[in-house]
C-alpha positions in Angstrom: -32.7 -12.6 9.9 -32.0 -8.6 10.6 -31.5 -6.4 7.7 -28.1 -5.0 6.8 -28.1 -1.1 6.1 -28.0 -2.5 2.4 -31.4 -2.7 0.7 -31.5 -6.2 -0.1 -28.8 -7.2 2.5 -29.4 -9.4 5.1 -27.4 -12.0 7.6 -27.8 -13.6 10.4 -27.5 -11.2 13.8 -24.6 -13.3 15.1 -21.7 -13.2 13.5 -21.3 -15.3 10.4 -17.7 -17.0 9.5 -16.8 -16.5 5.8 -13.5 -17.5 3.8 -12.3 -16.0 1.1 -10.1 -17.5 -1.1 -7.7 -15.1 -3.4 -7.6 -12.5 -0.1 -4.6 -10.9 -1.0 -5.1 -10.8 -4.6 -6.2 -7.5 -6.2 -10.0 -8.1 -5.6 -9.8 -10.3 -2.7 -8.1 -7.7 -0.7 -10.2 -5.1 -1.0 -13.4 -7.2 0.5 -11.9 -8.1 3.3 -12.7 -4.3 5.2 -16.2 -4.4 3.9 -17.3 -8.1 5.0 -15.6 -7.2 8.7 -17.5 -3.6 8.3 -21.0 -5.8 7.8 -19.9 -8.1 11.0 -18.7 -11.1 9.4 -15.8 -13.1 11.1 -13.7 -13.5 8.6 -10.9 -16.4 7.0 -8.4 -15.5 4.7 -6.3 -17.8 2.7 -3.5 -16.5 0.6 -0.5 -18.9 -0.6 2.2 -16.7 -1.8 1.7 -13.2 -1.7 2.6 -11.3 1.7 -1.3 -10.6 3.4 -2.3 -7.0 3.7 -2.8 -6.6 7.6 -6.4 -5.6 8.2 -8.4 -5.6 11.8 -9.9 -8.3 12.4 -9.2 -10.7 9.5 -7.7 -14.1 10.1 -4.9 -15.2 7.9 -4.4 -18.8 7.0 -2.5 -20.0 4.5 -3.9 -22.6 2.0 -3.9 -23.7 -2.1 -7.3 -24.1 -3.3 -5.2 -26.5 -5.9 -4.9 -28.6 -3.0 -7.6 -30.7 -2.6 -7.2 -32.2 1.0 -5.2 -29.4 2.3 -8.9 -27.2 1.8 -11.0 -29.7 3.2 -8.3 -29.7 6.2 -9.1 -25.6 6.6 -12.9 -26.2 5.7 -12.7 -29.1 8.5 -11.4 -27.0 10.8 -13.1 -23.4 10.2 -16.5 -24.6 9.8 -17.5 -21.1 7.8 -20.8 -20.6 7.0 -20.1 -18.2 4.2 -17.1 -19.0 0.7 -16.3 -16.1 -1.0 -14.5 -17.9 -4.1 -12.6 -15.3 -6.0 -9.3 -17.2 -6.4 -8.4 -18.0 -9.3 -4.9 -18.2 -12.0 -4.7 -14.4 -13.2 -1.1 -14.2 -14.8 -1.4 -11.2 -17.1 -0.7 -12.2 -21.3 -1.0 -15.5 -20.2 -4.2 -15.8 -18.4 -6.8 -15.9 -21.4 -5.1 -19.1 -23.3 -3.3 -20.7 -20.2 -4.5 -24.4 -19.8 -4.5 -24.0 -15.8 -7.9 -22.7 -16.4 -9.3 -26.3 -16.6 -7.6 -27.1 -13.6 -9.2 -23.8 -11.7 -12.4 -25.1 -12.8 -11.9 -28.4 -11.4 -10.6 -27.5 -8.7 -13.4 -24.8 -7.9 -16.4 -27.0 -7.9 -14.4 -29.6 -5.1 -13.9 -26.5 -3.0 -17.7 -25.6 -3.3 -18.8 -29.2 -3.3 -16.7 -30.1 0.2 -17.7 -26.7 1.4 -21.5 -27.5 1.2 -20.6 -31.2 2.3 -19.1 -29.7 5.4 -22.1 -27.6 6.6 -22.1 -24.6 4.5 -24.5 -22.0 3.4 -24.0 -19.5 1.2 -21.6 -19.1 -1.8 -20.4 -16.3 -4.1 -18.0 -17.0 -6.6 -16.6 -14.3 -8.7 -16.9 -14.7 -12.9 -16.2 -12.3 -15.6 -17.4 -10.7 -18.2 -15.1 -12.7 -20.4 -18.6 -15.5 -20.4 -20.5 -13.4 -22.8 -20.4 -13.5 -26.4 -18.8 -9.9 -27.3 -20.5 -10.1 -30.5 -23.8 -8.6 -28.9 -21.6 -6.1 -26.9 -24.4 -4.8 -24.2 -24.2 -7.7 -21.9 -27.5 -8.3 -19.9 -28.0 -11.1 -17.3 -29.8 -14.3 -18.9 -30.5 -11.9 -21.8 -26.9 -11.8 -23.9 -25.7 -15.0 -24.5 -23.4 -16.6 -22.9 -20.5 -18.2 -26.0 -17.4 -17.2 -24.9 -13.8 -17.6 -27.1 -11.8 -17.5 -25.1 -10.1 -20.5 -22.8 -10.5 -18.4 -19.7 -14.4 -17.2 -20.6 -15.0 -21.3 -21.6 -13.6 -22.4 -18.2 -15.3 -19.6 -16.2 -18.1 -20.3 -18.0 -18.3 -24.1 -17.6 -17.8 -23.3 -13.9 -20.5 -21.1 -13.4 -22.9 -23.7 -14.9 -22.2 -26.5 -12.6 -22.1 -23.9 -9.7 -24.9 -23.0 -10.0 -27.0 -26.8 -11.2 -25.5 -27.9 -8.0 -26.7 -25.3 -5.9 -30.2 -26.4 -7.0 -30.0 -30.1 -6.4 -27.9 -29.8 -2.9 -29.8 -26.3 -1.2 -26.5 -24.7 -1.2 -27.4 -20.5 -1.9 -25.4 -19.3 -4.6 -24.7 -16.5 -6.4 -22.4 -15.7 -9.4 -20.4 -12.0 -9.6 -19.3 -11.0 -13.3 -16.6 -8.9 -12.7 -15.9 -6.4 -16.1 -12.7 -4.5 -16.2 -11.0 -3.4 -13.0 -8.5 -1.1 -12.1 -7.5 0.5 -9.0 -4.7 0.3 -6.0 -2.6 -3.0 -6.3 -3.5 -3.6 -9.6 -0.6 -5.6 -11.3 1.9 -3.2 -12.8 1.4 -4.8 -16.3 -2.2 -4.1 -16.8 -3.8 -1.0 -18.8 -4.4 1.7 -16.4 -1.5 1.2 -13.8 1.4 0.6 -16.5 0.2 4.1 -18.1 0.1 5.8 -14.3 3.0 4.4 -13.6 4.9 5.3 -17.1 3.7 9.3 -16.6 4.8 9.1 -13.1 8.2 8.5 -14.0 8.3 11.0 -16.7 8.5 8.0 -19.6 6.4 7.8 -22.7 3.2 5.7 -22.5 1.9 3.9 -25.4 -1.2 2.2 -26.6 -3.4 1.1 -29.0 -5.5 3.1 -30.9 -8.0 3.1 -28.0 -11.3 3.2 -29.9 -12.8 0.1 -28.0 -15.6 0.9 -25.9 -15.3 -1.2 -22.2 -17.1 -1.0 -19.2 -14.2 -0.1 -16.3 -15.3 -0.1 -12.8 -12.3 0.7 -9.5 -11.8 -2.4 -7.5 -12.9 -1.0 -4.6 -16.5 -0.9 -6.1 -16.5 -4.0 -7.4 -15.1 -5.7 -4.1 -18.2 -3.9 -2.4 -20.2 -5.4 -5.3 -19.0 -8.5 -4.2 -19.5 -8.2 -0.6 -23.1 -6.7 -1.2 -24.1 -10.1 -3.1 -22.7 -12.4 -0.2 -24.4 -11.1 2.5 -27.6 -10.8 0.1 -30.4 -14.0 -0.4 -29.7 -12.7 -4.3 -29.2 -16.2 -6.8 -28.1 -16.5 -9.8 -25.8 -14.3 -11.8 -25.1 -10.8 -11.5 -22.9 -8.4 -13.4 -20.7 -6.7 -11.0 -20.0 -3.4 -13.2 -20.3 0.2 -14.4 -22.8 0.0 -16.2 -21.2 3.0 -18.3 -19.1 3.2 -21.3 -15.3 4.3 -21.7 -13.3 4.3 -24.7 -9.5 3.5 -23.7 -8.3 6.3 -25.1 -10.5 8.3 -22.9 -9.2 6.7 -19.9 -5.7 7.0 -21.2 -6.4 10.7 -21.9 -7.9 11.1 -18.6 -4.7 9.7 -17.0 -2.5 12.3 -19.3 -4.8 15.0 -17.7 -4.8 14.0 -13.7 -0.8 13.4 -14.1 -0.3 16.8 -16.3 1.6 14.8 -18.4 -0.4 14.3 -21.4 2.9 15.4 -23.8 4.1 11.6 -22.7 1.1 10.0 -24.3 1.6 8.2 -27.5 -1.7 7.0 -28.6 -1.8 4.3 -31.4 1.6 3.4 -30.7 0.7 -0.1 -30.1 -1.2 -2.8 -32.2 -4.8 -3.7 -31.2 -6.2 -7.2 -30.3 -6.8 -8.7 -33.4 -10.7 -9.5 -33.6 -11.0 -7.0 -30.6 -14.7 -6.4 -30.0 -15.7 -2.7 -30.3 -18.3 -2.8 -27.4 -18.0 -4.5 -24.2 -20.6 -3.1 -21.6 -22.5 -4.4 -18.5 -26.4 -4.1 -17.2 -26.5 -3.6 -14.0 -30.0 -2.8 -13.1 -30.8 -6.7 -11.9 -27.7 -5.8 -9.5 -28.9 -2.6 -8.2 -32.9 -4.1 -8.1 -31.8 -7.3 -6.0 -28.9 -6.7 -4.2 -29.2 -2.9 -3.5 -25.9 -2.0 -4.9 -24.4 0.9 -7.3 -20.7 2.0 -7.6 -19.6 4.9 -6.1 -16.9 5.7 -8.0 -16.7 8.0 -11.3 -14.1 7.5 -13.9 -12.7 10.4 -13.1 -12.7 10.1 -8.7 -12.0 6.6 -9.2 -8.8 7.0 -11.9 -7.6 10.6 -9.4 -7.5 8.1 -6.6 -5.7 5.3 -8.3 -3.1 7.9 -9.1 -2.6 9.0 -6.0 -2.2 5.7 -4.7 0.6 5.1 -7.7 2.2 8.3 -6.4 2.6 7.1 -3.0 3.9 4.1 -3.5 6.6 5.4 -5.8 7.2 8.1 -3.5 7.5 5.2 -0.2 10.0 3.2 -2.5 12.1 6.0 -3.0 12.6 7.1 0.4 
């Protein structure tokens, strides 16, 4: 196998077919540059949501909620490679939902017909949300893993049986703990891009007290974090994060700042999360040590470019 220009990157020297579930989601989109970047020939299934055109991707439309409709595609695409990142993600509803037990469920078929089928190598993306918030610095097999949430639980159980069945069947695996994200295409609703969007239009932006401390990392570094660990031999779990600590009132401060609009901000306007942990923040030297990988991004490049990606968009719809 040749080495990638990553340290701890390698695949094979032809080109390797991969699909990626969740492709035009706000993580799956951004991989789909980097894996065609690093050669592979890439698959990507979306169901709804109108696929952002990028060179040399494949669309295909599919539900991973449909059982025999995926081992139709798998039938028929023969990929060597399952990027799993799909998964139900409706903000307010997303922690409690009961269609997390179905995602689980319907997750291990995928990667159990997948390996059935011929396949090598899986990556499936899991959060943060797995760890036990108590402990608050979250280290790989260190911090333990007691989540209380229904979303944590069902990532949680997934990841288990992911990666027990990896062992028994040969299938390589690895498991990508995503922290908090933000970045272009982020869902209007969410922290950083309903305050960007608020001070772009000149309206007040609320929140919380913002004294929680939380590990945020821009989506395009933790699609690349993503991509990094696929076309690794890495197994296991990995936190896909920071690796630095940000209060949200920092962030939200930072945003008043890049916007000059920090007279809209209205800090503590908001209730917090009852039982909201003070601490949430990643490790991330197993990451960099087996997979070669670091972000790229600062708080402050990273939250500059998101704005300017905000801007434009309100600026296209405009005109």
């Amino acid at each position: 196998m040749a080495p990638l220009s990553r340290r701890g990157s390698r695949m094979k020297s032809t080109a390797q077919r991969v699909l990626v579930t969740g492709a035009s989601g706000f993580l799956g989109s951004h991989c789909l540059a980097p894996l065609v970047s690093l050669g592979f020939d890439v698959v990507a299934l979306h169901r709804e949501r109108v696929p952002v055109e990028v060179p040399g991707v494949r669309w295909v439309r599919g539900d991973v909620m449909d059982r025999s409709q995926m081992r139709a595609l798998l039938e028929e695409h023969r990929p060597q490679h399952l990027l799993h990142l799909a998964w139900f993600v409706e903000p307010g509803a997303l922690i409690s939902d009961p269609r997390n037990l179905a995602w689980t469920a319907a997750s291990l078929d995928l990667i159990r017909t997948f390996r059935e089928l011929g396949g090598e190598r899986c990556v499936v993306s899991g959060s943060c949300y797995e760890y036990d918030w108590r402990y608050g610095y979250c280290v790989e097999d260190v911090t333990p893993c007691e989540p209380d949430t229904l979303y944590g639980a069902s990532k949680d159980a997934l990841r288990r049986a992911f990666l027990a069945y990896c062992n028994v069947s040969g299938l390589s695996g690895a498991w990508g703990r995503a922290f908090f994200m933000y970045g272009p295409r982020e869902n209007p609703a969410r922290l950083v891009s309903s305050v960007i969007l608020s001070l772009l239009k000149e309206q007040v932006a609320k929140s919380s007290h913002g004294l929680q401390v939380r590990d945020y990392l821009h989506i395009q570094d933790v699609a690349d974090g993503m991509v990094a660990l696929l076309a690794s031999e890495a197994r296991g779990a990995y936190n896909i994060a920071a690796g630095s600590a940000v209060t949200i009132r920092d962030i939200v401060q930072h945003l008043g700042r890049i916007t000059g609009r920090s007279d809209l901000l209205q800090i503590g306007a908001l209730p917090a999360r009852a039982n909201d942990a003070p601490l949430v923040l990643g490790d991330t030297r197993r990451t960099t040590s087996d997979v070669g990988w670091k972000p790229k991004f600062t708080l402050e490049t990273g939250l500059s470019a998101t704005v300017d990606w905000w801007r434009a968009q309100l600026q296209a719809s405009a005109g």
